[in-house]
N, C-alpha and C positions, 0 to 999 in steps of 0.2 A: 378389633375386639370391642370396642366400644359404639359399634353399630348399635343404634335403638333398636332395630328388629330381633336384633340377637338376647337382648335385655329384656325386651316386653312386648306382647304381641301385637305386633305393628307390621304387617307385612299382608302381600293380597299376590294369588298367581292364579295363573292358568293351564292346564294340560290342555293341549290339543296335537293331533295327530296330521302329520300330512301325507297324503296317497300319491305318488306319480306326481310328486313337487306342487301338488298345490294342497294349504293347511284345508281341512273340512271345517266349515261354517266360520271359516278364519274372524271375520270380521263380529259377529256375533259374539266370541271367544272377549276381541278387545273391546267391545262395547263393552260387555260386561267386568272386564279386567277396570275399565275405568268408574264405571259405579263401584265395583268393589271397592275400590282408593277412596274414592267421594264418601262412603260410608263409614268407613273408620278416618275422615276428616283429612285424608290426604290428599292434597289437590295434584291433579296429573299437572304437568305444563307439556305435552305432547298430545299431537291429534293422533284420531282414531288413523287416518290416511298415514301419519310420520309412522306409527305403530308399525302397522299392515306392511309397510315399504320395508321396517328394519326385520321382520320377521323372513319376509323374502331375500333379503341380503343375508340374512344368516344361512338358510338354505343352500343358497345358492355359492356364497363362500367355502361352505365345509362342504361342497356335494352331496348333499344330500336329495336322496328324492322322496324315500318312504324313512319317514322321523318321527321320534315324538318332538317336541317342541312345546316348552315352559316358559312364556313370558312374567317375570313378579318384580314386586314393586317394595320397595321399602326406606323407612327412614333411616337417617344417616345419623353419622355421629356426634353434630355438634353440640349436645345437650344429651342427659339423663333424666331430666325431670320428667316428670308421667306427661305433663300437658306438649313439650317439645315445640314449643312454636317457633322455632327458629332452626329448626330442623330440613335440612334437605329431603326431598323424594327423588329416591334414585328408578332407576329400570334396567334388568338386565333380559335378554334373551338368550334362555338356552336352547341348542336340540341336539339331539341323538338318534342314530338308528337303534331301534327299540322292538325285538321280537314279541310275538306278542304275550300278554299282560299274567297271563294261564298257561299251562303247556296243553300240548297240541291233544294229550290223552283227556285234561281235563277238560278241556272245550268240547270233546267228540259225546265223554261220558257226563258229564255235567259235574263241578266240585262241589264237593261238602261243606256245610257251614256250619258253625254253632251257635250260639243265642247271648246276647247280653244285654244288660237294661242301663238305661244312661242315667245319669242323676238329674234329677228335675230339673237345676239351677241351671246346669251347663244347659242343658238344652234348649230352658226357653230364652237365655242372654246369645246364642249364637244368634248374626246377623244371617242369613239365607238368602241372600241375591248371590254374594259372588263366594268365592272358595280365598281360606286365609290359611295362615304358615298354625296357626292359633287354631284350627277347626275342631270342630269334634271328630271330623276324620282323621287326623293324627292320635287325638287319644284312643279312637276303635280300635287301630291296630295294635295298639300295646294290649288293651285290657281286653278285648274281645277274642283275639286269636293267636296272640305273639307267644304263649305259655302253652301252647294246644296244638301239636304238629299232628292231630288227626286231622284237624279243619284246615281247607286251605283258605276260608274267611268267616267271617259273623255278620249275623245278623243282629242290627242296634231295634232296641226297642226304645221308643221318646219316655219323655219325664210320664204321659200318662200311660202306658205299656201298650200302647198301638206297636205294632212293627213300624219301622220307620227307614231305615238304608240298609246298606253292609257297610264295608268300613271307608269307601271309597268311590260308592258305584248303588247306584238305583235298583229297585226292586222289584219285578214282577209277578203277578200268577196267571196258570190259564186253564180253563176247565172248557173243553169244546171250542167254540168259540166267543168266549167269553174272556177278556182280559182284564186285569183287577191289580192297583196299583195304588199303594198310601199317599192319602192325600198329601201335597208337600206343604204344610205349613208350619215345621218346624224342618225341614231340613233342605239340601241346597235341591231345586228344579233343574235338574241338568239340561243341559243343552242336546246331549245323547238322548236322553229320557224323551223329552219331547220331540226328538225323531222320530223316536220310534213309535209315541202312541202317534203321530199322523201315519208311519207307514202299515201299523197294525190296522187303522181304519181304512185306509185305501187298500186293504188285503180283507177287508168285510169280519175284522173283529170290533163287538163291541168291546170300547172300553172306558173300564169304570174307576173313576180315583174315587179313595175311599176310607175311612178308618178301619184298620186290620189288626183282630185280636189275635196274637198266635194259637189261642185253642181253635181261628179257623182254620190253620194252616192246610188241615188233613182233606177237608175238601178238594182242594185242587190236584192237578193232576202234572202240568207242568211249571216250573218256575224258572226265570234267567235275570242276570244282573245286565242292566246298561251303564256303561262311561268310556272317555275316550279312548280310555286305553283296554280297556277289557271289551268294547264293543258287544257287543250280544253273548252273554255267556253263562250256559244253560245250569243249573244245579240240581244235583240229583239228591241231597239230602237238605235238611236244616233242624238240628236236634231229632226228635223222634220220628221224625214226617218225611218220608221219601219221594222223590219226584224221578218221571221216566221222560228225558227229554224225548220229543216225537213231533208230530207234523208242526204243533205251533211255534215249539223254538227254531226250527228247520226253516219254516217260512219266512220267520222274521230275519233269522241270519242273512238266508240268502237276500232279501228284501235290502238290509241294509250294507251289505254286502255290495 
């Protein structure tokens, strides 16, 4: 009970997914799991190779083939004080067979979102390399969606009302062939996210990172969320603005599929 992570936001994890036993972009996942640590001042004492080896033991001890898999990091309990310097850094790995992140109607039809605005503060003090127990993706899901069972997410808008995520997972639009995505510099750069815009260019979409004001929303014609666990997943509304998913979310599924 006296874990510092459970006390004050001191912790850093990862989602990633693994297909037919082996994790997708495994190592990339712990690279970044170890900057995440480095940035809120928590030194790993584990290599990326010690990492990568126990993630496969986990796998491979519980049989698993198709999993999610949560490696996170946190300090321990030998002090309360805010600075903790004598603090352990722990690691655990979890995984689960994990269906996927949407049901299978919402993926086909694309799900609904609805709209919320983030406080200035919170958003420009989040760090955005790696994902924490602390993020503003935990508080999306309370205040964005968790009171509103039409939505099955939101959509955050940053401190200056750009759109900016959903509560969990990256944002797209696509008009033609034209694909158009918030710039990321207030929120996390997914690992998914940047799949996808290379497999959207290798599929002859431009695409544009960009500041997005929700009065453009109505322009576009399709829209999908990217992350590990949600993978490509098409939405068909978000507040007033309806989207019909069609050839471009189809493309990309399969694509990253």
């Amino acid at each position: 009970m006296l874990t510092y992570g459970l006390h004050y936001p001191s912790s850093v994890f990862e989602g990633e997914c693994a297909y037919g036993g082996q994790i997708f972009k495994s190592r990339e996942h712990t690279e970044r799991l170890i900057l995440s640590a480095a940035t809120l001042d928590m030194s790993m004492s584990w290599s990326v190779d010690q990492i990568e080896e126990a993630k496969r033991a986990v796998l491979e001890k519980n049989n698993l083939v198709d999993a999610y898999v949560r490696p996170i990091a946190w300090r321990g309990s030998e002090e309360l004080s805010v600075p903790a310097r004598n603090n352990t850094v722990h690691l655990a790995i979890v995984a689960w067979a994990w269906p996927s992140y949407f049901s299978v109607k919402e993926e086909a039809q694309g799900h609904s979102s609805g709209m919320e605005q983030v406080e200035a503060l919170v958003a420009r003090d989040r760090p955005v390399l790696g994902q924490g127990s602390w993020s503003l993706h935990d508080l999306h899901v309370e205040q964005g969606c968790g009171d509103d069972q039409r939505h099955a997410d939101a959509l955050m808008l940053d401190y200056r009302g750009y759109a900016a995520e959903a509560t969990g997972t990256n944002v797209f639009f696509i008009k033609g062939k034209d694909i158009t995505t918030p710039t990321s510099d207030c929120f996390l750069n997914g690992i998914t996210r940047q799949t996808l815009i290379a497999l959207a260019k290798q599929h002859d979409y431009t695409v544009t990172e960009r500041h997005i004001m929700p009065e453009e929303l109505d322009q576009f014609d399709e829209c999908f969320l990217t992350g590990t666990a949600a993978e490509v997943t098409p939405v068909s509304e978000i507040g007033p603005d309806h989207f019909k998913p069609a050839e471009g979310c189809q493309t990309l599924i399969d694509a990253y599929t």
